[in-house]
C-alpha positions in Angstrom: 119.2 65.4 94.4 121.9 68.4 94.3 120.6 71.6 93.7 122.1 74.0 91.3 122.5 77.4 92.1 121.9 80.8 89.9 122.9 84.4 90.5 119.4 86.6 89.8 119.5 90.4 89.6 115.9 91.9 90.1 116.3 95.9 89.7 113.4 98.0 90.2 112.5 101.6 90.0 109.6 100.5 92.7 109.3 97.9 95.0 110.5 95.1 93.3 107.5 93.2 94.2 106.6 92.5 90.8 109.7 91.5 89.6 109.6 88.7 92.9 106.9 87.3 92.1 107.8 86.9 88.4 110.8 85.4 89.0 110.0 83.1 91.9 106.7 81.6 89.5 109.9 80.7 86.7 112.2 79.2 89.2 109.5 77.1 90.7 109.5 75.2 87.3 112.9 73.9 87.5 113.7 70.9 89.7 116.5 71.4 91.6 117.5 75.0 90.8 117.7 77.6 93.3 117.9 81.6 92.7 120.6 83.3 94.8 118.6 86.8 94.6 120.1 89.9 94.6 117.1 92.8 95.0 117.6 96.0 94.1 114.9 98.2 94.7 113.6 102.1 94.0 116.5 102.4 91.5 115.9 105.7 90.1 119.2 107.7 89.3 122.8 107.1 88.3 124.4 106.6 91.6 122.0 104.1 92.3 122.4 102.0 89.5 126.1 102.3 89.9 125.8 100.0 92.9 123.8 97.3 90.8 126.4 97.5 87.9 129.2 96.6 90.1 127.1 93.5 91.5 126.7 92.5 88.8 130.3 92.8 87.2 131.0 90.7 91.0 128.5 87.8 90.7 126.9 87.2 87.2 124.1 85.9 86.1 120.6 86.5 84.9 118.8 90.2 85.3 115.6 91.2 85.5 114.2 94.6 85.3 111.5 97.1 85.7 112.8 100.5 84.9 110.7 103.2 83.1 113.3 105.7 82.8 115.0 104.5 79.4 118.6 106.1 80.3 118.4 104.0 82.9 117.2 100.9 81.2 119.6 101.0 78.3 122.7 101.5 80.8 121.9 98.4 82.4 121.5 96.4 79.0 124.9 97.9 78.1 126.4 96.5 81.2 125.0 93.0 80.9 126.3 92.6 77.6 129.5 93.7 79.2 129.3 90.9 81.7 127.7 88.2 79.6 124.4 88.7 81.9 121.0 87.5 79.8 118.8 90.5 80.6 114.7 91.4 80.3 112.8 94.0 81.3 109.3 92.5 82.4 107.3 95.2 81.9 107.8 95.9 78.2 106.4 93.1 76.5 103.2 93.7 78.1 103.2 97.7 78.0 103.5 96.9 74.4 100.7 94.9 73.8 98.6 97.9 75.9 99.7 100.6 73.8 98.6 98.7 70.7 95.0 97.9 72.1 94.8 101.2 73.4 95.9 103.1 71.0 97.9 105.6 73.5 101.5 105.5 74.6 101.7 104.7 78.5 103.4 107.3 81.3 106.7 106.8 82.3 105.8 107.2 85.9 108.2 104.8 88.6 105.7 103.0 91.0 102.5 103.9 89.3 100.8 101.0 90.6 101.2 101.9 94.6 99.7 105.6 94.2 97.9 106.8 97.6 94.5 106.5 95.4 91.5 105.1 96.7 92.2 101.5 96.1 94.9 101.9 98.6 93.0 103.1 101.6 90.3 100.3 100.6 93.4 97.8 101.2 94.4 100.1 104.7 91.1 100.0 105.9 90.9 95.9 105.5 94.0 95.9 107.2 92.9 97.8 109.6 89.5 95.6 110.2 91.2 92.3 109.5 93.9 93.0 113.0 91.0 94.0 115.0 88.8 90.9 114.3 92.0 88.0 114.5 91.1 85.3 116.3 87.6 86.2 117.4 88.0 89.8 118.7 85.5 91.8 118.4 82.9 89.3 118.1 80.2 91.6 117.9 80.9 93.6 114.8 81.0 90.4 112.2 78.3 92.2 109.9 81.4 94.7 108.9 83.0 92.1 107.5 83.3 91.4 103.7 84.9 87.8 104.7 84.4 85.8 107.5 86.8 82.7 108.0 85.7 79.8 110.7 87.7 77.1 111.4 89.8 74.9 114.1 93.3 75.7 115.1 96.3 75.7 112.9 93.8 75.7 109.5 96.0 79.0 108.5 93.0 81.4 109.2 95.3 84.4 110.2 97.8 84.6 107.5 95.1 83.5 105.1 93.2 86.4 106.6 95.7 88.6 106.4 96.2 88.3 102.2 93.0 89.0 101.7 92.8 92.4 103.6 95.9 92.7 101.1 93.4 91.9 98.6 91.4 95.2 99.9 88.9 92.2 101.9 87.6 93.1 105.4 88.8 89.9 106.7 87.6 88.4 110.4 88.4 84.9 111.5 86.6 83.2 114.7 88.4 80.2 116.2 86.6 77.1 116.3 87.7 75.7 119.9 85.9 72.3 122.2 83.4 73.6 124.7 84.1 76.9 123.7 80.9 79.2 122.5 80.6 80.9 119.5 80.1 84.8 118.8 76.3 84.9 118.9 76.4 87.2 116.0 78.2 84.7 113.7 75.5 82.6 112.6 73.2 85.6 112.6 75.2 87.3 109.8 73.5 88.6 106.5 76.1 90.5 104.3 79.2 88.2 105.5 80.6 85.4 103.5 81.2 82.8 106.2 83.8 80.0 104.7 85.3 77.1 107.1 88.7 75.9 106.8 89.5 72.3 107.3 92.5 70.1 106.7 93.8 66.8 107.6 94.1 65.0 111.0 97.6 64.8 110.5 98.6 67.6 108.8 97.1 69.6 112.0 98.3 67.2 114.4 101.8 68.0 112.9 101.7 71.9 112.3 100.5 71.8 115.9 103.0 69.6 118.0 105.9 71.9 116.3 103.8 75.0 117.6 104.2 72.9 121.1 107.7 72.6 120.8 108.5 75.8 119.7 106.4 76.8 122.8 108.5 74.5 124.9 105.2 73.2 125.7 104.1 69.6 127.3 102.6 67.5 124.5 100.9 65.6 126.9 97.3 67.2 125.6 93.9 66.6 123.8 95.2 69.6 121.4 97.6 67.1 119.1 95.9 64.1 119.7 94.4 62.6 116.2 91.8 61.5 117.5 90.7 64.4 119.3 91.5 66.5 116.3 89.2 64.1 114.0 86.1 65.2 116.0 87.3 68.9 115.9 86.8 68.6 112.3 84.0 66.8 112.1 82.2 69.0 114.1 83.7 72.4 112.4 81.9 70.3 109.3 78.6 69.8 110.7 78.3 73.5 111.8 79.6 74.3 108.0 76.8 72.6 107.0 73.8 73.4 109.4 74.9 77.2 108.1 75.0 76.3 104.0 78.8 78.1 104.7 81.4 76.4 101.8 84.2 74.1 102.7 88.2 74.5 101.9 90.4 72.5 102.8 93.5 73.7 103.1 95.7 70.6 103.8 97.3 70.6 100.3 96.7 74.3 99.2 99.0 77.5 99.8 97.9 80.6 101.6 97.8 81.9 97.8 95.7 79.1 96.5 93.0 79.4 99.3 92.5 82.9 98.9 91.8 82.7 95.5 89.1 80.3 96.0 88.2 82.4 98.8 87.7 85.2 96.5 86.2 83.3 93.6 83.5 82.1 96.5 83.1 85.8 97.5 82.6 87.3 93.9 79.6 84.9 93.5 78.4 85.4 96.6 78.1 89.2 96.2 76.8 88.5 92.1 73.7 86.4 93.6 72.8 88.7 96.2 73.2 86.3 99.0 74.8 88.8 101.3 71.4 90.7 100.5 
């Protein structure tokens, strides 16, 4: 099928990041549409939005905005009606719908949402935890962990790892490797929650032989046979089980999927006191 192509204007006084997501969750609802996305972020004065008028004046098409300061805001409406550009500022609908609940008008601050406050540093100090633990370092400080992710190779525990220090998660992940021991302290953990990842034969045996060729590596090895990889899993099951960890398996989910149901898993483990 032919895809279709859009121009897509995201201007921000922050990040943009919001305005990203948003936009990419709409576009994934249309077959064969692509956004060609032009990102214009920490717009905050004149001279900076002068820049975003002209791209737009050069390559139409749909805007989408997040800009607090109204002289700002109502300049850019006034060029997108010049240009025939459909535009929407994200952020008002749902500001309106607060003030009403909340009786109170809201602060007209750019970038609110990424103040140095202590939610922030929580999210640093993850980080920070989540790097030093990847792929089984630091073996012997588990019980710091708020999240501990167990699995074979290629079941996406890094990246997945990394989101939820994002999250504001203390993250570790220990490699699940033939004749290889495990930390002693990782089936000794109390406050932990200890999730395996698992996923197809063949999805591994794929994501695997590419990471050999980008490698330049022989494929002449155990490590993307099927076979091999079938007994991998079922004994990164049985250890699951032995240890009452849960199961995901991640062959059909995204990094953002997983997490969540990492999270969900975590909440409840934390509400019934089983990291007690």
């Amino acid at each position: 099928m032919d895809r279709s192509y859009f121009h897509l204007h995201l201007v921000s006084d922050s990040t943009g990041e919001t305005l990203l997501n948003v936009s990419r969750a709409a576009t994934a609802q249309y077959e064969g549409v692509s956004a060609i996305e032009h990102i214009y972020p920490l717009i905050r004065n004149e001279s900076q939005l002068d820049r975003v008028i002209v791209a737009l004046e050069n390559a139409p098409g749909m805007v989408l905005y997040t800009l607090v300061d109204k002289q700002l805001a109502s300049r850019l409406e006034t060029a997108c009606q010049d240009y025939g550009c459909p535009c929407l500022s994200i952020l008002d609908p749902v500001l309106t719908m607060f003030q009403s609940y909340l009786g109170q008008s809201y602060t007209h601050r750019p970038g609110a949402q990424h103040m140095l406050n202590a939610e922030y540093f929580k999210r640093i100090d993850a980080l920070n935890y989540t790097m030093m633990h990847d792929d089984g370092q630091q073996g012997q400080d588990l019980d710091g962990a708020d999240i501990i992710l167990v699995g074979i190779s290629r079941t996406s525990k890094t990246p997945t790892s990394i989101y939820l220090a994002n999250r504001g998660y203390k993250t570790a992940n220990v490699p699940l490797v033939p004749n290889i021991p495990l930390p002693e302290q990782l089936e000794a953990v109390k406050k932990p929650l200890v999730v395996g990842l698992v996923a197809s034969p063949e999805r591994i045996a794929q994501i695997r032989q590419n990471r050999l060729l980008a490698l330049n590596a022989s494929e002449d090895t155990p490590y993307i046979d099927k076979t091999s990889i079938a007994e991998e899993i079922i004994y990164s099951r049985r250890l699951c089980a032995r240890n009452n960890w849960p199961i995901i398996d991640v062959t059909r989910r995204s990094i953002e999927e997983t997490a969540a149901a990492i999270i969900d898993l975590y909440r409840n483990h934390v509400s019934t006191g089983d990291d007690a």
